[in-house]
Structures are given as structure tokens and as C-alpha cells.
N, C-alpha and C positions, 0 to 999 in steps of 0.2 A: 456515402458510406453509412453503414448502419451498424448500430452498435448489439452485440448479444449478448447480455451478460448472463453468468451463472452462479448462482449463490451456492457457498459453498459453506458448512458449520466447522466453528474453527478448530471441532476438533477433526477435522479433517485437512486443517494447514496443514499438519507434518507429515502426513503423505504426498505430499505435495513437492515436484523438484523445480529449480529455481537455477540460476545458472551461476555458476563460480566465480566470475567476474563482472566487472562493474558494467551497466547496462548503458549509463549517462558516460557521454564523452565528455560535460564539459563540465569544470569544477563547480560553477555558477549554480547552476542546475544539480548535482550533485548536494550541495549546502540548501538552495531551496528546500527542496525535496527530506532531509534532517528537518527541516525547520517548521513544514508544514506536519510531519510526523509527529513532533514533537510539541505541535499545535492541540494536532486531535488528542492527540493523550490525555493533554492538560484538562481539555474541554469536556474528555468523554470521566475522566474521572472527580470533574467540577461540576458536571452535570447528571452523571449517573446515567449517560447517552450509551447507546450503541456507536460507536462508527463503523460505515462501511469503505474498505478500502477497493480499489479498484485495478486489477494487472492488465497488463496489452500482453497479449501474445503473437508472437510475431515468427 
């Protein structure tokens, strides 16, 4: 599998559509996922970094 990514500038998230409900079936995964969010946040405004996040489109 090969991956293609597309960078996209973030003022162009909010054109962006995303789906209405929860994408993670399992609560586990669901809390990861808050936690590693809330990881880069920490990091990217302790470090003055960029993060880049990453979607599957499926």
C-alpha cells in the first residue's frame, strides 16, 4: 500500500467535510486518539513546532 498525502494550509480545514459521527468503533482508541491530540498541542505550543496531522480517507 502506498501512501499519498496532500498538504493542505489550515486555512483551508474549514472547507473541509468530515463525517457526523464517530469514525473509531472502540472507546480505547477513541481516548488514545484525545490523548495523543492533546499531546501535540502540548508539544507544538512548548516548542513553537508545526504539527502535521494526518486523515485516511476511506
Amino acid at each position: 500500500m502506498t501512501a499519498n498525502f496532500q498538504i493542505i494550509d489550515k486555512e483551508e480545514v474549514g472547507s473541509l467535510s468530515f463525517p457526523n459521527q464517530e469514525v473509531l468503533g472502540d472507546a480505547h482508541q477513541i481516548l488514545q486518539r484525545k490523548t495523543y491530540l492533546e499531546r501535540a498541542l502540548t508539544l507544538g505550543n512548548l516548542e513553537h513546532l508545526k504539527m502535521k496531522i494526518y486523515w485516511s480517507q476511506k
